[in-house]
Structures are given as structure tokens and as C-alpha cells.
N, C-alpha and C positions, 0 to 999 in steps of 0.2 A: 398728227403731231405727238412725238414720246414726251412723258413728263421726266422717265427715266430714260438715259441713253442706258442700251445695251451694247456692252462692249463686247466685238466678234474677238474670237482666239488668233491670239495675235503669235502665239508659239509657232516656232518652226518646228518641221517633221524633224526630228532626231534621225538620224540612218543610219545604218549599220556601222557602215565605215567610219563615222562620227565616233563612235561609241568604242569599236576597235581600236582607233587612234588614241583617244583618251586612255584605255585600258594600258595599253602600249607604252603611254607617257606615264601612267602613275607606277608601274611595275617598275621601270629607269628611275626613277624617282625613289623608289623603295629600296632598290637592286645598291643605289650609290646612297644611302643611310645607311644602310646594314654595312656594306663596307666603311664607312665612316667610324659607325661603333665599334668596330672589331678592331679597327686600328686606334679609338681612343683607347678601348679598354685592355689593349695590349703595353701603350704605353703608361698607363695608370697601374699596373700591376708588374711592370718589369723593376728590377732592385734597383735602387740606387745607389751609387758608390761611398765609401763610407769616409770618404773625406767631406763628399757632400751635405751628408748625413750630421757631419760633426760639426759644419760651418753651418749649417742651419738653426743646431744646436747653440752652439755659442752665438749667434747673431740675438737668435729668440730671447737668452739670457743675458744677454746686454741690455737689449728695449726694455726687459721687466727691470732693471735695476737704474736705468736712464729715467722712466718713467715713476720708480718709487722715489727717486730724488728729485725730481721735478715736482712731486708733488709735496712733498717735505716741505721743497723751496720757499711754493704756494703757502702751506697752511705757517710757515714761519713768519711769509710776509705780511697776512693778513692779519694774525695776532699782534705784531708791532702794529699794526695801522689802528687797531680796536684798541690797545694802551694809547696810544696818543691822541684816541678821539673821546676819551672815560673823563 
């Protein structure tokens, strides 16, 4: 009678062909990432047109001015609310 079981190797034989396969899959794997980044970072670095350019610009500078009057809006509402609570 064991007090401890001993566990037999439960591993399979890895094979050759096993191992070739997988090399195979992770090279494909590697082969369509590398293509992936060369095509992100071509469209990352190509110019963009400068209408684009100018409407991005002006959008950007809308928000910051949408955004400083909204917040004006806030600190005006809140100071009436603090005189009618004094």
C-alpha cells in the first residue's frame, strides 16, 4: 500500500513532426505581423492632406472654446447658488 501515489509521466513523445508543424505555424504567424506593421506604419507616416489638416485644426479649437464656456457656465451657476444659500 503507497502512502504517497506516484504519478507516472503522463507527457506525450513530442515528434519531430510535431515540432516542425508548430515552427511552420509560428513563422506564418510572424511572416503576417511583420506585414501588418509595415502596412500600419506606412499609413502612420504617409502626409495628410491639408484640408484635413486644417479641419482638424479648427474642430480641436472649437472643443477648447465649447469647453472654456461651459465651464464658465458651471463656475457662474454655482456662485449664484452659494449667494442664495449665505
Amino acid at each position: 500500500m503507497e502512502i504517497v501515489p506516484t504519478s507516472a509521466s503522463k507527457r506525450k513523445a513530442v515528434g519531430l513532426e510535431i515540432l516542425l508543424n508548430r515552427k511552420a505555424e509560428l513563422k506564418d504567424q510572424i511572416k503576417d505581423q511583420k506585414i501588418l506593421i509595415t502596412e500600419k506604419t506606412q499609413d502612420l507616416f504617409t502626409p495628410t492632406s491639408l484640408t484635413n489638416y486644417l479641419f482638424r485644426s479648427f474642430n480641436k479649437g472649437l472643443n477648447v472654446i465649447d469647453a472654456v464656456l461651459m465651464g464658465y457656465k458651471i463656475v457662474k451657476s454655482i456662485r449664484t447658488l452659494w449667494r442664495k444659500f449665505k
